[in-house]
C-alpha positions in Angstrom: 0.0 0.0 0.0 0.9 3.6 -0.7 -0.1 6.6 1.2 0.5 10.4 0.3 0.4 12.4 3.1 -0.7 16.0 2.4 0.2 18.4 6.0 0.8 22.3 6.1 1.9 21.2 8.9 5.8 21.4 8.3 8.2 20.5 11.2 10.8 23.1 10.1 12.7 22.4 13.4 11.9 19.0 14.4 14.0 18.7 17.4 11.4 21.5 18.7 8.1 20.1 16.9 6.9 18.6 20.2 3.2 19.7 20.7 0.3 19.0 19.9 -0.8 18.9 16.1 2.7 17.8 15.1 2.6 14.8 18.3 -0.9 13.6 16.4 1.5 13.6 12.9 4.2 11.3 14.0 1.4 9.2 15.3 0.1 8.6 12.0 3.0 8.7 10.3 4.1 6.0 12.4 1.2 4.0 11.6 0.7 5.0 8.0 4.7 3.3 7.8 3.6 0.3 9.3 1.3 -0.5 5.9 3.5 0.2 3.0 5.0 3.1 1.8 5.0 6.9 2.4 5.2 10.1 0.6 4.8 13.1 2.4 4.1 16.4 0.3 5.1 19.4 3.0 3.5 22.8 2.0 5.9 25.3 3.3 5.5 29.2 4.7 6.8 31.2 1.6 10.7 31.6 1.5 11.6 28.1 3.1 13.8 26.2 1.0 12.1 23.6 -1.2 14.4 22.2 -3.1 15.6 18.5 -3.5 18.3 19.1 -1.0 15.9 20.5 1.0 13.6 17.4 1.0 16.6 15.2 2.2 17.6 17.4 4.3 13.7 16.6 5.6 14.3 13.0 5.1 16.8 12.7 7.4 15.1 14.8 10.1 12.3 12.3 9.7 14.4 9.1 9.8 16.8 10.5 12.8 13.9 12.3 15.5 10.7 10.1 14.5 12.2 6.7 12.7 10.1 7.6 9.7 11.2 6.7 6.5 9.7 9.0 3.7 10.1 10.4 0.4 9.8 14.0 1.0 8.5 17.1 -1.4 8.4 20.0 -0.3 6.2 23.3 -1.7 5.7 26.5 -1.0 2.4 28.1 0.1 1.0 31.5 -1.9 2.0 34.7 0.1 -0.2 36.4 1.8 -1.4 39.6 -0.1 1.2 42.6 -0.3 -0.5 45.4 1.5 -1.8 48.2 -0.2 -4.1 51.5 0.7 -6.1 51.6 3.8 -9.4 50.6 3.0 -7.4 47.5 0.3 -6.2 46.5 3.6 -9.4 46.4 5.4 -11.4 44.6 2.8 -8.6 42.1 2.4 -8.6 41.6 6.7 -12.6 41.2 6.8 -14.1 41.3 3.9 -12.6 39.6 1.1 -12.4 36.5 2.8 -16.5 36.3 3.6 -16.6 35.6 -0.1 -16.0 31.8 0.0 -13.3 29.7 1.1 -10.9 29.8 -1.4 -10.9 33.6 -0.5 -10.0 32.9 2.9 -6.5 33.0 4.6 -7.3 29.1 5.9 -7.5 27.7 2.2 -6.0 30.2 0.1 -2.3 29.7 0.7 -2.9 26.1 -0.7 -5.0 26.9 -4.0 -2.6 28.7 -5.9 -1.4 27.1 -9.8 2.2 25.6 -8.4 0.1 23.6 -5.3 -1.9 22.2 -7.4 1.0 21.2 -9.9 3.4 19.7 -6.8 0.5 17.5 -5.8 -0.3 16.1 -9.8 3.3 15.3 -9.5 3.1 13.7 -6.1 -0.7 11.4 -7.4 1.1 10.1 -11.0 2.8 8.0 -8.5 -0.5 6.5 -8.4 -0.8 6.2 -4.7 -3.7 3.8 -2.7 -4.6 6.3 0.0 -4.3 10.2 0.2 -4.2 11.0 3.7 -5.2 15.0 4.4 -3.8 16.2 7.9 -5.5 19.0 8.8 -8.0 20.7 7.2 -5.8 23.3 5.4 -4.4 20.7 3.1 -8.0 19.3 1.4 -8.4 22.2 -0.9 -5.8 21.4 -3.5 -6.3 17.5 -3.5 -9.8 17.9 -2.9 -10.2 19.8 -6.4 -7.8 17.3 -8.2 -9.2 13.9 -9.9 -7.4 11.2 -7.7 -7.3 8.6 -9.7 -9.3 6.2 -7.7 -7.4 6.7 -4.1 -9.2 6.2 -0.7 -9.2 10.1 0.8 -8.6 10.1 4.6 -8.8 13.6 6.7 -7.7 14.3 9.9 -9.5 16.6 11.6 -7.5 17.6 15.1 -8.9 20.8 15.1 -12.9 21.7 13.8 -11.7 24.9 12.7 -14.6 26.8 12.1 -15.7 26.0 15.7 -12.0 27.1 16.8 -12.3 30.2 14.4 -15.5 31.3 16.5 -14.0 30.4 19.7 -11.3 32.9 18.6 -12.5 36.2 17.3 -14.6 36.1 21.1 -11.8 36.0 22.9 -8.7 38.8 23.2 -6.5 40.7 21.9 -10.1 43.0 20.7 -9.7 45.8 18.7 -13.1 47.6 17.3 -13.6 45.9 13.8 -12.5 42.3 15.2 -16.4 41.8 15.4 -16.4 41.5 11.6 -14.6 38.1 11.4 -17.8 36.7 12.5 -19.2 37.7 9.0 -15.9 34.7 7.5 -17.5 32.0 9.6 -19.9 30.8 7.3 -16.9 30.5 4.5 -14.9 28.5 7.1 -17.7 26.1 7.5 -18.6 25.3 3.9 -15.2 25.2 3.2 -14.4 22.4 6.2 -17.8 20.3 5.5 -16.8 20.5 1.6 -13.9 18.8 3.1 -15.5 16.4 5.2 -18.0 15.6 2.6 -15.3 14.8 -0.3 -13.1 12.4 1.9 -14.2 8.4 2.5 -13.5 9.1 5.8 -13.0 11.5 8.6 -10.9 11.2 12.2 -11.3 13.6 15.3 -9.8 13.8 18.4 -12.9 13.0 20.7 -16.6 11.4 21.0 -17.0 15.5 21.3 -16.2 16.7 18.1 -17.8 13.9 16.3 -21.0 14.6 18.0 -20.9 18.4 16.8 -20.2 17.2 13.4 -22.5 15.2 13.1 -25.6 17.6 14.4 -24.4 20.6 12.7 -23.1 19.6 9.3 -25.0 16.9 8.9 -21.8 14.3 8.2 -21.5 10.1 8.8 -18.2 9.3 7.5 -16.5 10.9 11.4 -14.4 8.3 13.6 -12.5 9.0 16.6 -9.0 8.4 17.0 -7.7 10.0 20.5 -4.8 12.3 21.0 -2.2 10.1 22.9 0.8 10.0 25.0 3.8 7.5 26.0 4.3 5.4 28.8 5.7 7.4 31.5 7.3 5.3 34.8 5.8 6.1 38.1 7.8 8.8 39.9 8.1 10.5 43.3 5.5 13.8 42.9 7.2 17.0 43.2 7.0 18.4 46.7 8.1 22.2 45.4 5.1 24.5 44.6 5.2 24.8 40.8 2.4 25.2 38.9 2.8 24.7 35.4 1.6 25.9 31.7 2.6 24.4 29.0 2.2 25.3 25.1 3.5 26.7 21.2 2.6 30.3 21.3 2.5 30.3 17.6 -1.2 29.1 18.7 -3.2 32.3 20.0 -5.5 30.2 21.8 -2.5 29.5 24.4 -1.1 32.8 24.1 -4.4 34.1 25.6 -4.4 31.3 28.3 -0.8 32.2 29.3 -2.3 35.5 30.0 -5.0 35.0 31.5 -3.4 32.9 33.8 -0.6 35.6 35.0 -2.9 38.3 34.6 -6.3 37.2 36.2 -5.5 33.7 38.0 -2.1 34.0 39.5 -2.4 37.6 41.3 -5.6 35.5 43.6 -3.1 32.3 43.6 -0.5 34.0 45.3 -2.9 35.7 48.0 -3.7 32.3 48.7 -0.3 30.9 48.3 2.2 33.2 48.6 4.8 30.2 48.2 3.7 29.6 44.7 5.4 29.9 41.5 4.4 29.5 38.4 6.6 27.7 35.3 5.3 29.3 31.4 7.3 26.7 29.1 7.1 26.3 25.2 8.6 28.0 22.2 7.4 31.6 20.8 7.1 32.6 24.9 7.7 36.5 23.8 4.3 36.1 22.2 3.3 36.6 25.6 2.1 40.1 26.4 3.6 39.1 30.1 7.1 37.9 29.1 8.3 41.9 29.0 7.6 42.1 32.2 6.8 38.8 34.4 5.1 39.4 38.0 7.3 38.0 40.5 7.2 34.4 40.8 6.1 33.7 37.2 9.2 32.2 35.2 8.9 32.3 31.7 11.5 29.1 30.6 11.2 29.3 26.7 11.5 25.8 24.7 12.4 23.0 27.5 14.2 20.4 25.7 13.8 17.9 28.5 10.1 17.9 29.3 10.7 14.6 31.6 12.7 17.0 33.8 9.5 19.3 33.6 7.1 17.4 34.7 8.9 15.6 37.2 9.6 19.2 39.3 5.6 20.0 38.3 3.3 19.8 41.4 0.3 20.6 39.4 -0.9 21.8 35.9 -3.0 24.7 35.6 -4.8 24.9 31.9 -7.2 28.1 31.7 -8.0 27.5 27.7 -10.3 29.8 26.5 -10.8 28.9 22.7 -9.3 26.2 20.4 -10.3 22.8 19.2 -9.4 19.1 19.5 -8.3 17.6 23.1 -5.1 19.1 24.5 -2.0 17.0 24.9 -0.7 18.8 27.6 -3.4 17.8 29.8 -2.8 14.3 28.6 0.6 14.9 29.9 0.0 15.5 32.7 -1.9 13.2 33.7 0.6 10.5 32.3 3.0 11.8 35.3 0.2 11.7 38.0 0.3 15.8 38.3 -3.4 16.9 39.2 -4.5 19.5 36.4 -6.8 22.4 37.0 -8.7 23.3 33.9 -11.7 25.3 32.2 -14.5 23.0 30.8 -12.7 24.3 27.3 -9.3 22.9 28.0 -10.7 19.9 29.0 -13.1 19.3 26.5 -13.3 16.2 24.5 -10.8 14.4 27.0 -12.7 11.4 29.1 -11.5 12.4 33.2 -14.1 12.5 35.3 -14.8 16.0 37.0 -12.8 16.4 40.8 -12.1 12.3 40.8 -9.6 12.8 37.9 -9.5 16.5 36.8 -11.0 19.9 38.5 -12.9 22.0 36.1 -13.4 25.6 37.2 -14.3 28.7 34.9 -13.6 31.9 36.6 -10.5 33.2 37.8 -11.2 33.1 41.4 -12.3 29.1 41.3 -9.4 28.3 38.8 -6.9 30.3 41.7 -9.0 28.4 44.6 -9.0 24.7 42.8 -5.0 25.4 42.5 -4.8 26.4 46.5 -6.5 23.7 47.5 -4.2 21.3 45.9 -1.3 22.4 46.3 -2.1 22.3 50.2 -3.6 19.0 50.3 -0.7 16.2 49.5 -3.3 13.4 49.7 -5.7 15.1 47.3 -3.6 16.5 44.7 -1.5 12.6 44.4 -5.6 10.8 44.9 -6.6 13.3 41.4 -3.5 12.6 39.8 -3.2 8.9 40.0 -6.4 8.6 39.1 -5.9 10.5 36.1 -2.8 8.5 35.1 -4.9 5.2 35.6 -7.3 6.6 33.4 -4.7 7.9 30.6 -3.3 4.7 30.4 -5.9 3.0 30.0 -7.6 5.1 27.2 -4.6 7.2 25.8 -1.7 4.9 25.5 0.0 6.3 22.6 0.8 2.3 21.0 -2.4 1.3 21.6 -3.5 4.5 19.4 -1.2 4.2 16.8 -2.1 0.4 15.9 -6.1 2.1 15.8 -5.0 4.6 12.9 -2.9 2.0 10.9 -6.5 -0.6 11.3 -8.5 2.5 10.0 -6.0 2.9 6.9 -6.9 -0.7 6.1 -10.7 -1.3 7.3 -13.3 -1.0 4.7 -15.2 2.0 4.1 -18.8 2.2 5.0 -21.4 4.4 5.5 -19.5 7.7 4.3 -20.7 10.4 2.3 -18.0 11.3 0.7 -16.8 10.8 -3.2 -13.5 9.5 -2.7 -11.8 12.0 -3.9 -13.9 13.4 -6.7 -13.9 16.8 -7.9 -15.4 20.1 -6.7 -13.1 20.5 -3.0 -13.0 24.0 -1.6 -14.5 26.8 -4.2 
């Protein structure tokens, strides 16, 4: 069997691609390598190099940090628009892209003439399965014939859900209200998506449901976020409380400050012990990093994130907006560290509510939940073993990968889609 896999998704560093959406890629790159073999077609931000060297340079990141062997092309995405006058720019920001979803900036980086030529090259290699990570990637291959391939997307995020979730939440400026007016492009152009493809994977029971009741879709499996086996360790007896993200993601830029700006001044009335551990790449993102509170540490990419965890007494996960299931609460919980969360962070992940996880939604019960635990020992272990009990037995990241590479091979049923007939994102 074999597979092309289409991802925006580039791991341009891959030493640091450790979160989230790119975790979910090795997975199924993993068990896409365990059926035959694997192409990968990379679209790239504009002014990466994309040459052959390029690729193997690619290929050798692949083989060396994930043990994948691939044949690698790589492509770049259209640049964004080059500004112009004022009101160019304004109709460009908020209205333009209300037009449909090849105007908009989710699909339109990927419809341009040399996309669509890179992936022709990339199908007469006739392969048996397309695989489409992330929603951003269906539009070219989605408008190509495919010569008879199975189409599989993979849906981490719903992203008009996580586009709505977005323009509600800060930075606000006095236009921002006009995004709302993109959000019916976003969601023709991700159940145009959905509807082309044999079949669809999300993250959680969740995010099938919603798909299914609001776009009206059959062809949507579940196949969990996961995480490795972590040994059983001593928990951390030190006070840190911990957040964890990319802050290329906005929804975790905003969570970062909330949490120093709205959680951790009430924390530290409580607990004036406490101190608080930002980690993950892009940190400056931050509106907080130019000038942390005392007590927050701000520590930038952490290579060793064993070392992390281990020195973690607790998680603290304010999410606001986003999609999918977060990893770091999976984390987490591998380690036995109690999380605090909002119903948002949490969502889509199956812990039950203060037996494995405490869900709280205001500042003053997220500060409280965080209190508590850090001064009850016999609590904060009781939540987190039971949380690590639970991950283990639902989110074992082997378990999950030998699910994906079954699904590549299972027959298709009951889907609406065309398998990779024409039309795709217009």
């Amino acid at each position: 069997m074999r597979t092309l896999v289409v991802s925006h998704q580039f791991p341009q560093d891959i030493a640091r691609s450790v979160y989230g959406g790119f975790q979910r890629l090795g997975m199924w790159l993993e068990a896409i390598q365990s059926r035959g073999e694997l192409e990968i077609l990379f679209f790239v931000r504009p002014g990466v190099a994309t040459g052959p060297p390029a690729a193997a340079t690619v290929e050798r990141w692949l083989q060396d940090m994930w043990a994948v062997r691939a044949a690698v092309t790589l492509c770049e995405r259209e640049p964004d628009p080059e500004p112009r006058g004022r009101l160019a720019r304004y109709v460009d920001a908020y209205l333009r892209p209300a037009l449909g979803p090849s105007r908009h900036p989710l699909f339109r980086s990927y419809l341009g003439k040399r996309q669509q030529e890179a992936l022709t090259r990339c199908l007469a290699r006739s392969p048996d399965i397309v695989f489409l990570h992330r929603m951003q990637s269906a539009g070219p291959a989605l408008a190509s014939p495919l010569n008879g391939a199975r189409v599989f997307l993979d849906l981490d995020d719903v992203q008009y859900r996580v586009f709505a979730r977005e323009v509600s939440q800060p930075p606000r400026w006095r236009l921002k209200p006009l995004l709302y007016l993109q959000l019916p492009a976003v969601w023709w152009g991700e159940r145009g998506a959905i509807r082309r493809a044999d079949r669809v994977f999300v993250c959680s029971e969740t995010d099938r449901r919603h798909l299914r009741r609001l776009m009206g879709v059959r062809n949507v499996d579940v196949i969990p976020n996961a995480v490795p086996h972590v040994a059983n360790g001593t928990p951390a007896t030190d006070p840190n409380v911990l957040f964890i993200g990319a802050y290329s993601y906005p929804p975790n830029v905003v969570a970062a400050e909330y949490l120093v700006q709205e959680v951790w001044p009430r924390l530290t009335q409580l607990r004036p012990s406490v101190r608080l551990l930002i980690a993950g790449p892009r940190s400056e993102e931050i509106p907080s990093f130019h000038h942390p509170p005392q007590g927050v540490e701000f520590l930038g990419f952490v290579p060793d994130l064993d070392s992390l965890y281990r020195r973690t007494r607790l998680v603290c996960c304010p999410i606001q907006s986003g999609g999918g299931t977060r990893i770091k609460i999976l984390e987490a919980a591998s380690y036995g560290i109690p999380v605090v969360a909002t119903p948002i962070g949490a969502e889509g992940i199956d812990l039950m509510p203060e037996r494995e996880i405490l869900l709280r939604s205001d500042p003053r019960a997220l500060a409280q939940a965080c209190a508590d635990l850090l001064a009850n020992d016999a609590r904060a272990s009781r939540i987190g073993l039971a949380a690590r009990e639970r991950v283990r037995e639902l989110y074992a990241r082997d378990t999950v990968v030998r699910r994906m590479a079954m699904a590549l091979v299972s027959e298709v049923g009951g889907g609406q889609g065309g398998g990779g007939g024409g039309g795709g994102v217009t």
